[in-house]
C-alpha positions as CSV (number, residue, x, y, z in Angstrom):
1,X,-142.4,-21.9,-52.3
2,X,-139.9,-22.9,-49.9
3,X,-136.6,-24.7,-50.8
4,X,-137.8,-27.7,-48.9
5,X,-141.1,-27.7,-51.1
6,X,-139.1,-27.3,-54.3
7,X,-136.7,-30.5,-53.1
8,X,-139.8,-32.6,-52.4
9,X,-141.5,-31.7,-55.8
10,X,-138.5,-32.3,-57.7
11,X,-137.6,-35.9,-56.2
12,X,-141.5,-36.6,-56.6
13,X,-141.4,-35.7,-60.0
14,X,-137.8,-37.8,-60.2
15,X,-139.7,-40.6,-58.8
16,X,-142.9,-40.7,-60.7
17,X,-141.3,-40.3,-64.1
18,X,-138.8,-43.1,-63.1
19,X,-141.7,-45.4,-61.7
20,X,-144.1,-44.7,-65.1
21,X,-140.9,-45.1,-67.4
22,X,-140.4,-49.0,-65.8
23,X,-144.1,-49.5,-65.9
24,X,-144.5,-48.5,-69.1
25,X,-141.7,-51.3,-71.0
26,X,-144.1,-53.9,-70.4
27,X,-147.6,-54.5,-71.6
28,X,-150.7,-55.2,-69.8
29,X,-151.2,-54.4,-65.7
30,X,-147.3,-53.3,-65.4
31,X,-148.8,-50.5,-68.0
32,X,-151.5,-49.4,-65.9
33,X,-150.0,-49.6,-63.0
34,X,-147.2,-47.0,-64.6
35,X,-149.8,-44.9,-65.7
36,X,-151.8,-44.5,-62.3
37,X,-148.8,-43.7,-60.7
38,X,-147.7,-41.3,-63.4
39,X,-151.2,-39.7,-62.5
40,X,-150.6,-40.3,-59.1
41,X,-147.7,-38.0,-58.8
42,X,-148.6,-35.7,-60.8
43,X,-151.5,-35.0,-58.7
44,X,-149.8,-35.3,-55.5
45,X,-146.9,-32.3,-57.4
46,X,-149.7,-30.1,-58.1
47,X,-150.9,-30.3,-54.6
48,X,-147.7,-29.6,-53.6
49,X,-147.4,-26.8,-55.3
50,X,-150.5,-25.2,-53.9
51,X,-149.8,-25.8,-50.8
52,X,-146.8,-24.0,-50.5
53,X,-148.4,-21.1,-52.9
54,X,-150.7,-21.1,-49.6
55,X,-147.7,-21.1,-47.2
56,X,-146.3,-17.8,-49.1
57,X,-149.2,-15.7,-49.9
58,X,-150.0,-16.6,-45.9
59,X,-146.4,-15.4,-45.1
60,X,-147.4,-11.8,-46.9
């Protein structure tokens, strides 16, 4: 994985983990709404790291 890729994964991670850890002090929607974007970013980090698995094993 690039350095670039590693940089964006780490801030979305840094993001997401920030975002869920304000949602999640309150009860009720600010709770959900935490959670899905927890979810969200983990999903969109996973993808992430896929795609620059791609990027490499294409560079080989």
């Amino acid at each position: 994985m690039t350095s670039y890729a590693k940089r964006i994964l780490l801030l979305m991670c840094f993001a997401g983990s920030l975002i869920g850890a304000l949602g999640c002090e309150q009860e009720g929607p600010a709770e959900r709404a935490g959670e899905n974007v927890d979810e969200s970013m983990e999903k969109a980090g996973e993808k992430m790291e896929q795609a620059g698995e791609n990027i490499q094993d294409s560079a080989n």
